[in-house]
N, C-alpha and C positions, 0 to 999 in steps of 0.2 A: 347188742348182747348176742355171745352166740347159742344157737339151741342144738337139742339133741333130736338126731332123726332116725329113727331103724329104720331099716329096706331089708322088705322082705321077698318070695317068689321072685324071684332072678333066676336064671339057669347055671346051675356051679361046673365044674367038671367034671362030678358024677350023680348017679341017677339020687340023691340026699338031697333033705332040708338045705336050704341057705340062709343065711341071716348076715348083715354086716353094719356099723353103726356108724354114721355119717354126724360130723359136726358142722354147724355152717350156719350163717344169721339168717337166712330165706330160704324156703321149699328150690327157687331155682338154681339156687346156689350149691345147695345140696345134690342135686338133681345132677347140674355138671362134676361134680365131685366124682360122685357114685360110677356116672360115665366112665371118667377117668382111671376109677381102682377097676372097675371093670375091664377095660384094656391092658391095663397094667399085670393083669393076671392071665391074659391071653381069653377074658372073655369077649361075649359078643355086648361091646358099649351100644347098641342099640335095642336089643329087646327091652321089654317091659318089665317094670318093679313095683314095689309099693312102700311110700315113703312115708313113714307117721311120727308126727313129733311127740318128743315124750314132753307130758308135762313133768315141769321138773317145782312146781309150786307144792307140790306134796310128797313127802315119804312114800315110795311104793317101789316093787319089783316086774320087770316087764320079762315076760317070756319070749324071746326070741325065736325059739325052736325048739320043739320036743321031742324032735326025731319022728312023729309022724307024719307018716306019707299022706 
């Protein structure tokens, strides 16, 4: 089954919040994913992130980003 992953604190291409949502059945599968769109967008695929599964057994809304710094 696949799960849902936010990534958050990445570095974007300007000085703002980031957020982006990763689908994928394992943390490291995810993990290579994220790498991936990050290159793909001229980031740097090796800094660091933070990757949290959403649980999806309940009703709810996750905040991605609120625009604070």
């Amino acid at each position: 089954m696949m799960k849902i992953w936010t990534c958050k604190g990445f570095t974007g291409m300007y000085a703002v919040p980031t957020a982006a949502v990763v689908v994928a059945r394992y943390k490291d599968e995810a993990t290579r994913l994220m790498r991936a769109l990050l290159t793909e967008n001229g980031l740097d695929p090796d800094q660091s992130f933070i990757l949290v599964q959403v649980d999806v057994s309940v009703p709810h809304a996750v905040m991605l980003s609120n625009g604070d710094y």
